[in-house]
N, C-alpha and C positions, 0 to 999 in steps of 0.2 A: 555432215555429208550432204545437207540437202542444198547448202550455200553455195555448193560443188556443184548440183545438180543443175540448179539453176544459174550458173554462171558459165557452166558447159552449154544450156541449151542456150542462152544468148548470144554466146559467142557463135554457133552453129546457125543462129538466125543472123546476126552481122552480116556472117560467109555468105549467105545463100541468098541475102537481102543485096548486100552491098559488096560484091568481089574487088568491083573496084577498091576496095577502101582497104589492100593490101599494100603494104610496100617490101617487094623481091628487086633487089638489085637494080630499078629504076627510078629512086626516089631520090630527095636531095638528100645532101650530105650528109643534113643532120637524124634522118633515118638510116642511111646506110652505115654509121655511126651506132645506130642503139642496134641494127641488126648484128655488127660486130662482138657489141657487148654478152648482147643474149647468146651468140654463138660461144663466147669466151664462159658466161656463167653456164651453161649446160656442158663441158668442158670440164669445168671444174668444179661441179656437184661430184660427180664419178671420179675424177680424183680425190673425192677428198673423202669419198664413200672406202676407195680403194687401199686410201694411209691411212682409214680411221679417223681419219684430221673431225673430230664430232665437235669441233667450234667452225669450223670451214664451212661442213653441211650444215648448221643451224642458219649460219648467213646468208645461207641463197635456198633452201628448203622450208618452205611453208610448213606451219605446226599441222596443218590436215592435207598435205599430201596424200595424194590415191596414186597408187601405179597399178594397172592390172597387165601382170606377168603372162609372158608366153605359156604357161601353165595353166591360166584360166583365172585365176585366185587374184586377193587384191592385197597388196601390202601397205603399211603407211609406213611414217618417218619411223615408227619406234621396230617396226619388222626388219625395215632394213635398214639400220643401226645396227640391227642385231647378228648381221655379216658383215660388216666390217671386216675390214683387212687380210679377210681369207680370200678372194676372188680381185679380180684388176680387169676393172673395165675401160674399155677405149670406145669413146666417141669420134663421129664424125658426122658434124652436123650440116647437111647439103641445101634443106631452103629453110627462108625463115619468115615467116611472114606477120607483119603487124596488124593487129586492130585495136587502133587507140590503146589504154592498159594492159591489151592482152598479146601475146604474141607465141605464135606457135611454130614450135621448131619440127620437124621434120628429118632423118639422119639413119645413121649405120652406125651398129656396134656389135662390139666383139668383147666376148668373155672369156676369161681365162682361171681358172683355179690357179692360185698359188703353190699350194699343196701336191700338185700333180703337173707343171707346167710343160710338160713334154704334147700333152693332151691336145687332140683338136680343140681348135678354141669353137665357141660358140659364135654364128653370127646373127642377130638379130637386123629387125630395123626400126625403127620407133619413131614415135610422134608424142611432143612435148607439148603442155599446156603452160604460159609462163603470165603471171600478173605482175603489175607494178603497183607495191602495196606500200607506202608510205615513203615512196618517192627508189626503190630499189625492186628491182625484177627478183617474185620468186617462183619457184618451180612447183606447180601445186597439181599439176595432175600428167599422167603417162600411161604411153600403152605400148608393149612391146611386144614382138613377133616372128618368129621364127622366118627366115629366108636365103633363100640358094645362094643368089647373089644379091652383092652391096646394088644400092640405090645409084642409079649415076648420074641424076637431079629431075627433074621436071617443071 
């Protein structure tokens, strides 16, 4: 965890050192390219959280992932493996910004019980932490949030 620590506060020194040093929808191709990707693999972490797919989430899920829930509490990989296939969640990831290996997503989501599907769905809105660790984007940290309305970019 503290690998975590220290690699959240660097990246929060990057940000606030070098803003510049993001790429949102103004870079060349070959960034707008990886911003696609990472929007595609945060995508389909929560699908694959959603069918249980537990070789799908190994390939894009860091073995020390941190999420801290709307609830306040933190969960890692082996927590939330451990809801599988009872809940469907839907992303929608709206900015995504790089810095160098790290890149953070930004988005909308909505939860749904399977169990109960009639149910208001839940909508959150969350901010991703993604590294690129032995040459493949994984998702090693999150924080999610209870809100009114969906994000409509910034």
């Amino acid at each position: 965890m503290s690998e975590l620590r220290t690699g959240l506060l660097g990246l929060l020194l990057l940000v606030t050192l070098h803003p510049e040093s993001a790429a949102q929808g103004t870079g060349t191709p070959a960034e707008a390219k990886v911003i696609e990707e990472v929007k595609a693999i945060d995508i389909a972490i929560w699908k694959a959280l959603s069918d249980c797919d537990k070789k799908g989430w190994a390939n894009l899920v860091a073995d020390d992932v941190a999420l801290i829930t709307v609830f306040g509490g933190v969960m890692n990989s082996t927590q939330l493996l451990a809801v599988c296939g009872g809940n469907e969640w839907t992303m929608e990831p709206v900015t995504v910004k790089l810095y160098g290996n790290a890149a953070v997503v930004i988005g909308n989501h909505t939860f749904r019980s399977k169990k109960n599907p009639s149910a208001e769905p839940g909508r959150y809105v969350y901010t991703r932490l993604y590294e690129r660790r032995n040459g493949a984007w994984k998702w090693v940290f999150g924080h999610h949030t209870t809100a009114k309305e969906p994000l409509k970019g910034f």
